[in-house]
KOLVO-126060 format. One line per field, with one value per residue: residue number from 1; x, y, z of N, C-alpha, C in turn. Coordinates in steps of 0.02 Angstrom, whole numbers, plus 50000, padded with zeros to 5 digits. Layout:
nr	c(NUM ...);
n.c1	c(X ...);
n.c2	c(Y ...);
n.c3	c(Z ...);
ca.c1	c(X ...);
ca.c2	c(Y ...);
ca.c3	c(Z ...);
c.c1	c(X ...);
c.c2	c(Y ...);
c.c3	c(Z ...);
//
This chain:
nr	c(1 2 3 4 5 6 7 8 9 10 11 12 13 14 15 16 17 18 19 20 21 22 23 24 25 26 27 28 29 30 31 32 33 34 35 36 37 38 39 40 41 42 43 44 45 46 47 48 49 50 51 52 53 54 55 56 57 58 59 60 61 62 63 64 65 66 67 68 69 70 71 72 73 74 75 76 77 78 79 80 81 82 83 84 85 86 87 88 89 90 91 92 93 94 95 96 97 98 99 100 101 102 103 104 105 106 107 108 109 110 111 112 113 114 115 116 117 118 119 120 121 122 123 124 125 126 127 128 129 130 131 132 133 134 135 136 137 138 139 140 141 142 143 144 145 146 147 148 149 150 151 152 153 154 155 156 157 158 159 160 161 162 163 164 165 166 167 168 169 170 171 172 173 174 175 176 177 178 179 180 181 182 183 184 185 186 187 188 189 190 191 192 193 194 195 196 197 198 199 200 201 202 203 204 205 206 207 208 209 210 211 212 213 214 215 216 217 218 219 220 221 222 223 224 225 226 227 228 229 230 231 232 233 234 235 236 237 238 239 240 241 242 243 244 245 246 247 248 249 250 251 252 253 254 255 256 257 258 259 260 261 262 263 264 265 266 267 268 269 270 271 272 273 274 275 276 277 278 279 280 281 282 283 284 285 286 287 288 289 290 291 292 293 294 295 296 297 298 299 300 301 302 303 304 305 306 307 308 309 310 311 312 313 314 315 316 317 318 319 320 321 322 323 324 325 326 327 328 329 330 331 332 333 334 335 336 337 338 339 340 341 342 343 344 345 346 347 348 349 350 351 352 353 354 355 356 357 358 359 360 361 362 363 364 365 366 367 368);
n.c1	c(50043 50005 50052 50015 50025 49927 49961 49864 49828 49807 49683 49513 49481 49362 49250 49331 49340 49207 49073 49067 49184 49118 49153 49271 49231 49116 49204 49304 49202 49187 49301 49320 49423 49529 49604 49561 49634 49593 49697 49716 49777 49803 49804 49799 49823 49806 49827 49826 49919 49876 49743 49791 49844 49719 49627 49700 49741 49589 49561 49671 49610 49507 49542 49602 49459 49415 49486 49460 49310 49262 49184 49141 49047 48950 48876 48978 49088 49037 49025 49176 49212 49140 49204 49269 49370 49504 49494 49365 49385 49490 49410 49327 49435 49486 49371 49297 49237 49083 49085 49056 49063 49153 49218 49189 49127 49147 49063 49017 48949 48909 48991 48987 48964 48854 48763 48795 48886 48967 49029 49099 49205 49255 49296 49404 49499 49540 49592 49678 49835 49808 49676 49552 49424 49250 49126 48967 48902 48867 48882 48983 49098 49210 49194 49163 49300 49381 49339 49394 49524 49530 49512 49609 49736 49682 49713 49817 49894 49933 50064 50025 49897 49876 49789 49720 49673 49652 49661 49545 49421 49266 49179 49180 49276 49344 49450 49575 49602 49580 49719 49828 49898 49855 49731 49674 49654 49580 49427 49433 49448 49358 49245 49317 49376 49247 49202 49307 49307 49182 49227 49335 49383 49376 49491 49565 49591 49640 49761 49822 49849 49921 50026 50080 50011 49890 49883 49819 49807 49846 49876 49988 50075 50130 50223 50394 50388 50413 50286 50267 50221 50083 49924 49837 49760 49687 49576 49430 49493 49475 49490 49643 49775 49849 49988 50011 49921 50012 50126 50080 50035 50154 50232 50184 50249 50331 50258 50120 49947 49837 49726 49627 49476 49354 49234 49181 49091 49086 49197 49306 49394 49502 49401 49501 49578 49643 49574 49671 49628 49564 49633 49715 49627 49631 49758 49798 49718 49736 49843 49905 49852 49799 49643 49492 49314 49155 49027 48872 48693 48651 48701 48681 48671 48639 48491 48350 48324 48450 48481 48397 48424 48544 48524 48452 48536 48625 48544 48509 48640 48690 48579 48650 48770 48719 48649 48739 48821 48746 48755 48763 48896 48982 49034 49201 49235 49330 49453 49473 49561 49511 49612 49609 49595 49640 49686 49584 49579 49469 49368 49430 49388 49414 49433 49388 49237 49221 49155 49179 49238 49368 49467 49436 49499 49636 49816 49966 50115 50239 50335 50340);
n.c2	c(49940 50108 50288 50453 50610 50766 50930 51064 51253 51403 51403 51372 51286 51227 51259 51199 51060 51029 51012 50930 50844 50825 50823 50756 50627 50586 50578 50479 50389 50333 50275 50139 50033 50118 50225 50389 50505 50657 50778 50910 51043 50938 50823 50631 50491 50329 50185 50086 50126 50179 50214 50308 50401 50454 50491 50589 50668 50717 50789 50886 50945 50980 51083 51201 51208 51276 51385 51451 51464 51485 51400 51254 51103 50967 50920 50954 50888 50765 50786 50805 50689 50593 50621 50529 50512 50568 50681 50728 50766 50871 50951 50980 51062 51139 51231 51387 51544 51634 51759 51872 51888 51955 51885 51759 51749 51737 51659 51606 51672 51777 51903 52033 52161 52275 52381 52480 52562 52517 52387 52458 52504 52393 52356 52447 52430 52337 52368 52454 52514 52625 52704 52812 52801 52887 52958 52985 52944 52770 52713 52585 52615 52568 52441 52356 52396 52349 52205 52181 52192 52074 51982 51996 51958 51825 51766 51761 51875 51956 52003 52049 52148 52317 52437 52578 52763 52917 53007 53076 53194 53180 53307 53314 53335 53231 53212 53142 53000 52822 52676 52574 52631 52550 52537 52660 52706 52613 52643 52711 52661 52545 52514 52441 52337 52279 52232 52170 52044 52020 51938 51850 51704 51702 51658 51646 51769 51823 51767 51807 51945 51952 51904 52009 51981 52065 52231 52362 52521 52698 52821 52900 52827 52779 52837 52861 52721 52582 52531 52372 52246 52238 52262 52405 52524 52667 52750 52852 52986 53110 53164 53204 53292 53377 53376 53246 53161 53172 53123 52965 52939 52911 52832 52711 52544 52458 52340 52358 52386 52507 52595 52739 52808 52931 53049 53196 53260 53235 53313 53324 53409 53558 53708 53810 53729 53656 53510 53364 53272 53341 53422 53339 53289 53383 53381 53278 53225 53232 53127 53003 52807 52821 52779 52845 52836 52891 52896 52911 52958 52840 52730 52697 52586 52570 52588 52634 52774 52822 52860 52943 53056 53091 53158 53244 53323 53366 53447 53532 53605 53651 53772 53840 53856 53941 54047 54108 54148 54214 54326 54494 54604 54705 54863 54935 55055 55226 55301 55475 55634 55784 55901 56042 56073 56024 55869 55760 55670 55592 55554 55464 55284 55199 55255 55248 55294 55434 55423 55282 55235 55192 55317 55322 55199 55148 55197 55127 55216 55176 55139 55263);
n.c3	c(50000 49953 49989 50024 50051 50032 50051 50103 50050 50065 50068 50143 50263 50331 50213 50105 50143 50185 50305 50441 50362 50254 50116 50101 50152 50058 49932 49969 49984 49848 49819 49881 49896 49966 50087 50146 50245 50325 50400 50506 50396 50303 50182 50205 50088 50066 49982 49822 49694 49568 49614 49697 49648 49526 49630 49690 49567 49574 49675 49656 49547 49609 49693 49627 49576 49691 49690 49598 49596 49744 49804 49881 49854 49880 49742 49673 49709 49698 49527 49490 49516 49434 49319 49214 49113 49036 48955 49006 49125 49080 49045 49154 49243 49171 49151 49134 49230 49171 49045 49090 49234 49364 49472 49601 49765 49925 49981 49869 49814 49639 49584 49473 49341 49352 49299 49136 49158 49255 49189 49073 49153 49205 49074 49038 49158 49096 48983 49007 49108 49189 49281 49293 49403 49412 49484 49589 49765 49801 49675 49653 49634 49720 49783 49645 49598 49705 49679 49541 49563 49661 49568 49478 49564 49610 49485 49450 49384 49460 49596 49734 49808 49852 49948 49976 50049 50060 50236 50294 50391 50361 50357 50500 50662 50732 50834 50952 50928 51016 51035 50931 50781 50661 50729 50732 50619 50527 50546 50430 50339 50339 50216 50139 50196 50224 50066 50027 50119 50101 49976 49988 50073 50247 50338 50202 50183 50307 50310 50174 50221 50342 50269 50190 50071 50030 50056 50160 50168 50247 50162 50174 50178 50076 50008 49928 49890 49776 49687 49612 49514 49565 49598 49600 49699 49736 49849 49881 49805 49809 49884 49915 49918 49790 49770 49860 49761 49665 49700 49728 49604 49539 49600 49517 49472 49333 49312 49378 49412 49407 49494 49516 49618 49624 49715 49635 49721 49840 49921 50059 50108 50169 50150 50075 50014 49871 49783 49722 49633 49565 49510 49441 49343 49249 49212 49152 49062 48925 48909 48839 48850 48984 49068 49082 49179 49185 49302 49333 49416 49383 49372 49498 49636 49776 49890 49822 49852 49853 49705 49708 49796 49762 49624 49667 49732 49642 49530 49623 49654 49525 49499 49594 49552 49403 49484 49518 49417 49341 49441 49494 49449 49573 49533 49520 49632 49587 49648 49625 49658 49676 49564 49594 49733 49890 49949 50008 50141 50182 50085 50031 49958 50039 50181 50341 50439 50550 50674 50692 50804 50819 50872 51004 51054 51174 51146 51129 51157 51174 51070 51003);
ca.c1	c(50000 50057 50035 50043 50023 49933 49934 49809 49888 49782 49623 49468 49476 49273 49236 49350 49313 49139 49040 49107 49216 49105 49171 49323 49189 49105 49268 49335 49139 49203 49366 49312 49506 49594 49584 49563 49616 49588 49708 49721 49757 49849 49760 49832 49768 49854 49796 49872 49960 49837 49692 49804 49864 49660 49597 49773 49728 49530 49566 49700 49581 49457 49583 49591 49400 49383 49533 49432 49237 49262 49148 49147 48977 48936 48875 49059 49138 48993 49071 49242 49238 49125 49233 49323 49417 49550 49463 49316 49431 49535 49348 49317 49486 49510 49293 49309 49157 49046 49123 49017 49066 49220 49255 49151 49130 49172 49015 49003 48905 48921 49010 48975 48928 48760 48772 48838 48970 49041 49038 49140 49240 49301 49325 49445 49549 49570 49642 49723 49861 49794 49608 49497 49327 49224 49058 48928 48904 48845 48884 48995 49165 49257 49183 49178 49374 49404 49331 49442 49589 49527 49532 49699 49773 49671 49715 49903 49918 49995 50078 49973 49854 49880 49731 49737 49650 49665 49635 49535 49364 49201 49164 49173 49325 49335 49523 49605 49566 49617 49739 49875 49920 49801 49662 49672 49644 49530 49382 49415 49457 49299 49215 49355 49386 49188 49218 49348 49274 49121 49258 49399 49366 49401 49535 49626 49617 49681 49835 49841 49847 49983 50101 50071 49990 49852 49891 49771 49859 49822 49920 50031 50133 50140 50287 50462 50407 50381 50217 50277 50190 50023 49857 49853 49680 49674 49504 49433 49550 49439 49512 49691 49801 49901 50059 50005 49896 50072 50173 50037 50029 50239 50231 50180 50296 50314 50215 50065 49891 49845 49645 49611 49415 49344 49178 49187 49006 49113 49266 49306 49459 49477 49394 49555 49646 49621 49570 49738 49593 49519 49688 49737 49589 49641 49826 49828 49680 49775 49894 49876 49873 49756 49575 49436 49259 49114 48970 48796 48653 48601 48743 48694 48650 48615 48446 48316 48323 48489 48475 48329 48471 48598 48510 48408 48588 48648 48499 48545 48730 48674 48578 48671 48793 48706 48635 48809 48864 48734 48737 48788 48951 48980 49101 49232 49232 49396 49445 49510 49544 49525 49672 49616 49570 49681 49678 49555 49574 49398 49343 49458 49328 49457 49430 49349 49216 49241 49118 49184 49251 49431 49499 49447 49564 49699 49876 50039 50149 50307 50388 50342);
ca.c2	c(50000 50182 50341 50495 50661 50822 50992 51147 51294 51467 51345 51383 51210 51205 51266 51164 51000 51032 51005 50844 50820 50774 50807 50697 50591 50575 50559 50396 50323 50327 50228 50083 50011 50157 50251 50460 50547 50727 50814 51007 51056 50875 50762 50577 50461 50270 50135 50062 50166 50194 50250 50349 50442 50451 50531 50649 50711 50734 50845 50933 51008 51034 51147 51224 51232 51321 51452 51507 51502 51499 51369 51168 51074 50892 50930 50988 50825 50715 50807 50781 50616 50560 50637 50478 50495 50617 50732 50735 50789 50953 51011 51028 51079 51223 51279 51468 51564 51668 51800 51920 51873 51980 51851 51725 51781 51685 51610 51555 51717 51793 51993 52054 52213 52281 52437 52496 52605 52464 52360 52512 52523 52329 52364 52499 52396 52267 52408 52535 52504 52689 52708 52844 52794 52965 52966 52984 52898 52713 52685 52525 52607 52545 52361 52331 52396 52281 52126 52176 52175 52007 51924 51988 51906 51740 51736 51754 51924 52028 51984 52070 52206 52376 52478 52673 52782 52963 52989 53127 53140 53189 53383 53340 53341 53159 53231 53083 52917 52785 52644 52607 52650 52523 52532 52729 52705 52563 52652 52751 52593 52478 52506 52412 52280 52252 52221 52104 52008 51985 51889 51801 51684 51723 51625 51646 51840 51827 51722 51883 52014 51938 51867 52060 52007 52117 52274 52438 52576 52754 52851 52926 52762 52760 52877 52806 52642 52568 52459 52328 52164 52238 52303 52462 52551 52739 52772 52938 53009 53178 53197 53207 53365 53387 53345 53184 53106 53157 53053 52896 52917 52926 52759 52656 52521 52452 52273 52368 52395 52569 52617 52799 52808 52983 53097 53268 53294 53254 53334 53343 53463 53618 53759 53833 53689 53620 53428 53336 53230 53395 53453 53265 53257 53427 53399 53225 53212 53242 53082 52928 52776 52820 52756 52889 52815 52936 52857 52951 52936 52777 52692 52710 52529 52553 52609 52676 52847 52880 52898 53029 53106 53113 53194 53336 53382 53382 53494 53595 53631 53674 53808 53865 53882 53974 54095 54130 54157 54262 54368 54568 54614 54792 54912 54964 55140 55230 55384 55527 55673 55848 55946 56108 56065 55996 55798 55754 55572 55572 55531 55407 55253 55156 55285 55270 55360 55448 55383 55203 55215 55189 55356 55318 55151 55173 55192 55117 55277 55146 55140 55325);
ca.c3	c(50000 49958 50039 49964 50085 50010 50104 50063 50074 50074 50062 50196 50294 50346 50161 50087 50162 50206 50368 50475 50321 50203 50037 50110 50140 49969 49890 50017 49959 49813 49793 49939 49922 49982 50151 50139 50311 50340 50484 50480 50309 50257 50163 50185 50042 50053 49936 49777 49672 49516 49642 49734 49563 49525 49679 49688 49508 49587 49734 49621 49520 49668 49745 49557 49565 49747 49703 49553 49638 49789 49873 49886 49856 49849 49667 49615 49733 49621 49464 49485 49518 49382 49284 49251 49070 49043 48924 49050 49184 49057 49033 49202 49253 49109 49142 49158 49243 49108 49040 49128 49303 49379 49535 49629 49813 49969 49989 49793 49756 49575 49578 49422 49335 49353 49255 49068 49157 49270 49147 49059 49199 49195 49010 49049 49179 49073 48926 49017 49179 49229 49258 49326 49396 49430 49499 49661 49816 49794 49609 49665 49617 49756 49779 49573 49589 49738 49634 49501 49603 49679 49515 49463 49610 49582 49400 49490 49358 49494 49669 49785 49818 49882 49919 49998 50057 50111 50297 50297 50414 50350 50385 50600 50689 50780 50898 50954 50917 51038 51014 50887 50721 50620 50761 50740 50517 50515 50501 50364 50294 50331 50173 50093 50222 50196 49985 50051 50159 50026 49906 49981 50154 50307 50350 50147 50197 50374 50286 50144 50253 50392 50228 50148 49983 50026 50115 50171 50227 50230 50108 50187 50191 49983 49999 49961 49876 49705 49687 49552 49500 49617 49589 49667 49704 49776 49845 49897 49785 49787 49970 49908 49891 49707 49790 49874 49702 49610 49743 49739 49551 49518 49628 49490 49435 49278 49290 49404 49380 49468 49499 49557 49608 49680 49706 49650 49752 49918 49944 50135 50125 50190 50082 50009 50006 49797 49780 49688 49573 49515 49454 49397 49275 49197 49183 49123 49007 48858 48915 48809 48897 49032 49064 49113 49160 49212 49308 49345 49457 49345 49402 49579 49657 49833 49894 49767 49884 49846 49658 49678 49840 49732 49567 49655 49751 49575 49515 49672 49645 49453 49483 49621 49492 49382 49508 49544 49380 49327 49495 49446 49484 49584 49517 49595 49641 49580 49701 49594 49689 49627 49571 49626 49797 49940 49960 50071 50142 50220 50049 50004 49969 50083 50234 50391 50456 50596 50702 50697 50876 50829 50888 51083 51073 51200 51093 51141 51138 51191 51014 50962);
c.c1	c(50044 50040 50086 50002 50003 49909 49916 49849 49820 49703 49581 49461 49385 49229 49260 49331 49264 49118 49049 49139 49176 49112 49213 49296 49192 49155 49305 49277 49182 49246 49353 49388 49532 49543 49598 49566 49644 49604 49736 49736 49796 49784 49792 49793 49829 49825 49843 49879 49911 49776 49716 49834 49797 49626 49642 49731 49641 49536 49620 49659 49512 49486 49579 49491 49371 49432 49477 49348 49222 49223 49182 49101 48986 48934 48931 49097 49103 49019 49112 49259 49195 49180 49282 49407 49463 49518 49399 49326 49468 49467 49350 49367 49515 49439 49318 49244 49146 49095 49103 49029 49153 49266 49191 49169 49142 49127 48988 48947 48965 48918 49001 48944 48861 48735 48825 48884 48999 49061 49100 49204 49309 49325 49397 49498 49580 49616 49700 49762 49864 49730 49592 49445 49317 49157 49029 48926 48849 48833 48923 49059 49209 49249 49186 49270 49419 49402 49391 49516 49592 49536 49599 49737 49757 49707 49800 49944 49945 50008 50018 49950 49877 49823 49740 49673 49664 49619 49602 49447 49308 49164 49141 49267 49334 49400 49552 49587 49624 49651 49788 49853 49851 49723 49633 49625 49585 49464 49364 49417 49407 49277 49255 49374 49293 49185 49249 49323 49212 49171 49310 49395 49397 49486 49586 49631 49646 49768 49862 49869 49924 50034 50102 50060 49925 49851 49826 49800 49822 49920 49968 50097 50159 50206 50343 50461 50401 50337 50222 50234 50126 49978 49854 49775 49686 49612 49474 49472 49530 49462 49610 49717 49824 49953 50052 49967 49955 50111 50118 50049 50101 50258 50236 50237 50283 50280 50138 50016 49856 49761 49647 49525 49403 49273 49172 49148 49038 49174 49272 49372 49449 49465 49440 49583 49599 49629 49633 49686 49593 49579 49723 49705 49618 49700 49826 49755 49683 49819 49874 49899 49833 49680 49532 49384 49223 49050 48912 48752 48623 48630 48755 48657 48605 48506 48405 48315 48399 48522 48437 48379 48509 48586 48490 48484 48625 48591 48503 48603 48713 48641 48592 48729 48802 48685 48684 48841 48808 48692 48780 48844 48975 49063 49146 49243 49320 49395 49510 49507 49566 49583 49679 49603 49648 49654 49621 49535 49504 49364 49368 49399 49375 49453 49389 49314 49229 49221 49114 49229 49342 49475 49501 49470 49610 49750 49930 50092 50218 50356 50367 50376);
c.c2	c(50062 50246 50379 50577 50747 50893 51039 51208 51360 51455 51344 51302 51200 51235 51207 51081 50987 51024 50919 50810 50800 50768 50755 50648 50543 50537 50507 50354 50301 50292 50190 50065 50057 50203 50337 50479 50614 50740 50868 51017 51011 50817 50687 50543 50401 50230 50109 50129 50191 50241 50303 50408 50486 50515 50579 50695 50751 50788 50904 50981 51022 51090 51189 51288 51282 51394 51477 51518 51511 51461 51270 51136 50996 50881 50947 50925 50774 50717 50770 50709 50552 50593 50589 50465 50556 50674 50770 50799 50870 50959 51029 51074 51163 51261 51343 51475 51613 51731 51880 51938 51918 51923 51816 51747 51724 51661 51574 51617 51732 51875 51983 52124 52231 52336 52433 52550 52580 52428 52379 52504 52449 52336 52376 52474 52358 52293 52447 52486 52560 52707 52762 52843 52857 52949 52977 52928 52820 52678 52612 52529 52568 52463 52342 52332 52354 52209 52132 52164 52118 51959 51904 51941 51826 51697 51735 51806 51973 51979 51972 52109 52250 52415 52535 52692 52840 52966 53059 53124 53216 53251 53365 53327 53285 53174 53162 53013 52878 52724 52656 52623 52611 52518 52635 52741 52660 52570 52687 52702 52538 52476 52439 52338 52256 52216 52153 52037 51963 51930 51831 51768 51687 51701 51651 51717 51856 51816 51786 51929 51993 51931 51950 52044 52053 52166 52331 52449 52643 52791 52890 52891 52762 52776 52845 52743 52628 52513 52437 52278 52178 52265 52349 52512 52615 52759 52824 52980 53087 53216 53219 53289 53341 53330 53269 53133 53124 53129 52998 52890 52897 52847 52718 52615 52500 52382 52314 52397 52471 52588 52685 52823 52884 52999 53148 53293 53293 53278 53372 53386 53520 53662 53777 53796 53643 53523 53415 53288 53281 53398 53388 53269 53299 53418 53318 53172 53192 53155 53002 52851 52767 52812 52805 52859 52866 52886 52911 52908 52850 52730 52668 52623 52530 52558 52636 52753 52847 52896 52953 53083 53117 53167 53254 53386 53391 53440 53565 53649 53657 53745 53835 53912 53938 54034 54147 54178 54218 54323 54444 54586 54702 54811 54934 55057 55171 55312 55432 55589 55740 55879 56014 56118 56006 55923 55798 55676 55554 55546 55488 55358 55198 55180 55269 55301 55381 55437 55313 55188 55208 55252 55351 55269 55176 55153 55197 55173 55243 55177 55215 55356);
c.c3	c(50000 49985 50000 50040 50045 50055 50079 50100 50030 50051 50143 50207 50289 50283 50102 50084 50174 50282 50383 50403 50265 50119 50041 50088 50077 49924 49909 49992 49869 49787 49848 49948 49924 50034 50122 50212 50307 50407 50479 50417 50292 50242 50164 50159 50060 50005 49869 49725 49611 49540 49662 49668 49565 49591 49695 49625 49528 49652 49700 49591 49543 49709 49688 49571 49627 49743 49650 49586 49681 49849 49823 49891 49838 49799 49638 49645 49669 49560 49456 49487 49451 49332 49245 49194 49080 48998 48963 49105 49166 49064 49099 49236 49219 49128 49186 49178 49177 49100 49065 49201 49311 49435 49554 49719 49858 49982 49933 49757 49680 49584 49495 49415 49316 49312 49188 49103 49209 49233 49080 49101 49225 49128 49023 49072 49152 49009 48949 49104 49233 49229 49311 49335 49439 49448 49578 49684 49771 49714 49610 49626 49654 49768 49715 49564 49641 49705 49588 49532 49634 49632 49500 49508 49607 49553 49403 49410 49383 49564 49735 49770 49865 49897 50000 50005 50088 50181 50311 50328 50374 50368 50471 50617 50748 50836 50874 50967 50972 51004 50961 50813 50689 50647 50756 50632 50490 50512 50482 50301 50282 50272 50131 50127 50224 50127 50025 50074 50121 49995 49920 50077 50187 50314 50296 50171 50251 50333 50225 50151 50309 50334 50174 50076 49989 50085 50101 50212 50198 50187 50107 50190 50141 49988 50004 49907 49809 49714 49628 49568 49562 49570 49637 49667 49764 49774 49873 49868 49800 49883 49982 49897 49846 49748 49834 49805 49675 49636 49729 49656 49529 49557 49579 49468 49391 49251 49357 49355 49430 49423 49527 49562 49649 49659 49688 49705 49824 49917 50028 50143 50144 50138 50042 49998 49914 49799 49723 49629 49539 49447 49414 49329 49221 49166 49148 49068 48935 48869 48883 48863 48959 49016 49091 49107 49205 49243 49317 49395 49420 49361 49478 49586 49729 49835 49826 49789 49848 49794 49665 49742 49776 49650 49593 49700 49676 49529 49548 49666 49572 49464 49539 49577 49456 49420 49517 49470 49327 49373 49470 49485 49495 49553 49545 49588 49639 49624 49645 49610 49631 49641 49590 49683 49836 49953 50022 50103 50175 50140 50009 50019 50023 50173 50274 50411 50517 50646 50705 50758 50890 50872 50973 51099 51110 51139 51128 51130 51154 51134 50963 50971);
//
């Protein structure tokens, strides 16, 4: 008898194997002369050498089949094992999901685009290694650009994942956050460790995140490094100054895939301070090479309220706009004093009147 030892390696154990083992199971009913034991992620198979080949090549491309969808069903153990010729076996082995589908989620759902401008927007990634997604709250830039970045890594087209975020809060002033460094960032970051969480199981993203193929950091970290062979995803970009999106963008290396998603409608910066997207779109429009996608209220997913929020503040800001722009602009008053008369600064339009209280100020006579 032979014995043959296989260990899973970034493979959800109680997904994998099922509930009290029973894909193991299934798959031991199946070959009666040969023993299958399951002990933490090692599979030991013994039996004669042809079975043990046989059921090796059948869990091979069930590990195959759970990296690309993500779950493990009786109906896919049933599969694989009828499967019994070798041509049987490449079909299922090579079956891609539809070509519609961006990623299969950690519970075996189906991400995909739901709209003609994500759908756009996967285009784009898949043309360009510089993309701009633009639009309002709940269009599904940042989870459609997480999936995408989940595939790449799947499809083992980049290393790891990078994904950013400026740390900037929300027109209040939160002070000091307790705790350290990543417990201080983390939730400006949830949205993205939510996406996550949707696509890749628990456990394979614990193992991600500790071995750095998928990092979240706030953006202040970018500085300094080159992001080669990653998918790199800057989100909130519309919260960035110039000089920080031209450090994040100057990052790129030359096998990455680099996402920049923002809002114009939010920008949480301080009034004078200029958003670094705004001035991105203008200066690098002209630049071949780069991807621009626009979304609209049509693109919005969440709620049915917050297409009809998001259009009438867009109706709002329009003819605010316009009110603005065709509000009458005063003249300025030019002071030209007469030449036959003695200056008289009381009528400078810059002067004081005299009755504005200043003259009964006490006055420092120290340095006179």
């Amino acid at each position: 008898m032979v014995e043959k030892i296989i260990t899973l390696e970034n493979v959800s154990l109680v997904e994998f194997l099922g509930p009290d083992n029973q894909n193991i199971r299934q798959l031991a009913a199946a070959f009666p002369g040969s023993k299958i034991i399951s002990r933490g992620n090692e599979i030991k198979i013994q039996g004669q050498t042809p079975i043990i080949a046989r059921i090796n090549e059948i869990l091979s491309s069930l590990i195959e089949h759970y990296h690309q969808f993500g779950q493990i069903t009786d109906k896919t153990v049933a599969e694989h094992i009828a499967a019994a010729d070798d041509e049987q076996q490449e079909r299922i082995i090579a079956s891609t999901p539809p070509s519609d589908v961006i990623v299969f989620g950690a519970k075996g759902g189906v991400i995909k685009a739901k709209t003609p401008n994500q759908q756009k927007l996967v285009d784009a990634v898949m043309k360009y290694d510089l993309v701009f997604a633009l639009g309002p709250a709940g269009t599904g830039k940042t989870y459609v650009s997480v999936a995408l970045a989940v595939r790449a890594l799947k499809n083992k087209e980049v290393k790891k994942i990078i994904i950013s975020r400026p740390v900037v809060e929300a027109g209040e002033n939160l002070g000091f956050l307790p705790g350290d460094m990543k417990e201080k960032v983390d939730p400006y970051l949830r949205p993205i460790y939510d996406a996550l969480e949707d696509m890749i199981p628990a456990e394979k993203l614990k193992f991600y995140q500790e071995n750095k193929i998928i990092e979240i950091a706030p953006l202040a970290y970018m500085r300094g490094r080159t992001l080669n062979n990653a998918f790199v995803l800057l989100d909130e970009a519309q919260n960035t100054t110039p000089s920080q999106l031209k450090m994040f963008l100057t990052r790129m290396g030359p096998m990455a895939k680099v996402m920049v998603n923002g809002d114009r409608s939010q920008i949480d910066l301080p009034t004078k301070q200029k958003s670094g997207l705004m001035q991105a779109l203008d200066i690098l429009k002209d630049v071949r090479g780069i991807g621009f996608v626009e979304m609209t209220a049509e693109d919005v997913v969440r709620h049915r309220l917050v297409k009809e929020i998001v259009v009438a503040y867009d109706r709002f800001d329009a003819d605010e706009q316009r009110d603005q722009a065709n509000r009458p602009v005063r003249e300025a008053r030019q002071y030209r004093p007469n030449p036959t008369q003695a200056p008289d600064p009381a009528r400078h339009p810059d002067a004081r009147p005299e009755d504005d209280g200043m003259k009964d100020l006490p006055v420092n006579h120290e340095n006179i």
